[in-house]
C-alpha positions in Angstrom: -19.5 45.6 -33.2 -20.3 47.8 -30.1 -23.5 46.0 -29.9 -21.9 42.4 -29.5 -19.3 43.2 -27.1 -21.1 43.0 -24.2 -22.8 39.4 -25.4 -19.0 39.0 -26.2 -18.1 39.4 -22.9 -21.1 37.6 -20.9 -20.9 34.6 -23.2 -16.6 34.9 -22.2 -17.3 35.7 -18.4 -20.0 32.6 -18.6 -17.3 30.4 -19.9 -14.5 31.2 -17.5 -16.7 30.9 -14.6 -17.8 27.5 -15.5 -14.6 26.8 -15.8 -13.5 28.0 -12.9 -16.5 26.2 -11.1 -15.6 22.7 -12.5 -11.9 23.2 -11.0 -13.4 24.0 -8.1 -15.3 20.9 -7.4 -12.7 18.4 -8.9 -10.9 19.3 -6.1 -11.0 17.5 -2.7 -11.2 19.8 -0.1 -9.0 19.9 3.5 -11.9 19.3 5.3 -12.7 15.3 3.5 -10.4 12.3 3.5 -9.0 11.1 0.4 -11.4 8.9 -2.1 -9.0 5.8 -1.2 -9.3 6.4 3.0 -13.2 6.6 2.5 -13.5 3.8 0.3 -11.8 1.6 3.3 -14.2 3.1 6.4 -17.3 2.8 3.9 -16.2 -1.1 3.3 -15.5 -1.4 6.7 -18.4 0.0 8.2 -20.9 -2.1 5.4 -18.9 -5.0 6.8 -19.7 -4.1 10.4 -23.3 -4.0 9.4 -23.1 -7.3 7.4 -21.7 -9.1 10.3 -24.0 -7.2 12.8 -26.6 -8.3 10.5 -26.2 -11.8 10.5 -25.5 -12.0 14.6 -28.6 -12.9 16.9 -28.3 -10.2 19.6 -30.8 -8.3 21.5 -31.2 -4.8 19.4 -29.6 -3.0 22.3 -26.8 -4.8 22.7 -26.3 -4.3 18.8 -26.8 -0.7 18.4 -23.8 -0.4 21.8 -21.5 -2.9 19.3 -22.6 -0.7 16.4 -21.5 2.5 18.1 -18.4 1.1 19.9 -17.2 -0.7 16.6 -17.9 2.3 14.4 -16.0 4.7 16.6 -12.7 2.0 16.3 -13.4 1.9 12.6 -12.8 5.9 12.7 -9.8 5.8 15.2 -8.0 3.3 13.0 -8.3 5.4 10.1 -7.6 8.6 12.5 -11.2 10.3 11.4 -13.2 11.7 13.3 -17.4 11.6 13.2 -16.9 15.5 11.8 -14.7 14.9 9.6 -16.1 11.2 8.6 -19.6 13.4 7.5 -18.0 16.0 5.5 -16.5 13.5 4.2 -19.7 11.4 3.5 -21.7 15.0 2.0 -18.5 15.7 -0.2 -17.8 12.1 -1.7 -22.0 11.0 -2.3 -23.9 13.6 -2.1 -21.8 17.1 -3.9 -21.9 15.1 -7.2 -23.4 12.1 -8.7 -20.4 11.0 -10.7 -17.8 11.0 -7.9 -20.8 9.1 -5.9 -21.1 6.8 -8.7 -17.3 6.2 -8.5 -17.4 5.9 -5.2 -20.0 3.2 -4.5 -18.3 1.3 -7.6 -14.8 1.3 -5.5 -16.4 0.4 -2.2 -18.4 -2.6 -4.1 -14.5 -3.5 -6.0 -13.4 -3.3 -1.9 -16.3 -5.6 -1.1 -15.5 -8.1 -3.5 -11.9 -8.1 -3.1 -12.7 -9.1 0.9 -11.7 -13.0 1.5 -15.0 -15.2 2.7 -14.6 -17.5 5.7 
């Protein structure tokens, strides 16, 4: 028995601090909008690109529209570009089933957009 406690007690430490891990990481932290808020500035922003896409305008003219439209995006969701790429880190790139969850919402946002 004295033998197996101490695999005992590394498989049970093991355990707990996976568990404690998962928590962890299921939860959004302060610094990273909601799922829902990034969803709309992500379909927003694709939009902005769509329409800047299709638009016949000198590159330089695009890139100031670009910059000027993307900053309005933020303000209207009160983000900020720091907070909009922790934000961006967390929800695609800290785990590849929230990003998968992600992109399918934003793609359901897409869809759900009316077309003129």
């Amino acid at each position: 028995m004295k033998k197996k406690l101490p695999f005992i007690c590394l498989v049970g430490l093991f355990c707990f601090s996976a568990v404690l891990f998962q928590n962890k990481s299921s939860k959004i932290p302060a610094s990273v909008v909601e799922e829902s808020v990034f969803v709309h500035i992500a379909r927003d922003l694709e939009l902005l690109n769509s329409w800047l896409a299709i638009e016949h305008h000198p590159s330089n003219l695009t890139n100031a529209l670009r910059y000027q439209i993307y900053q309005e995006i933020l303000a209207l969701h009160n983000v900020n570009q720091k907070l909009f790429e922790e934000s961006l880190v967390f929800h695609l790139e800290s785990s590849l089933e929230r990003a998968i969850s992600v992109y399918r919402a934003i793609y359901a946002s897409l869809e759900a957009v009316p077309v003129s």
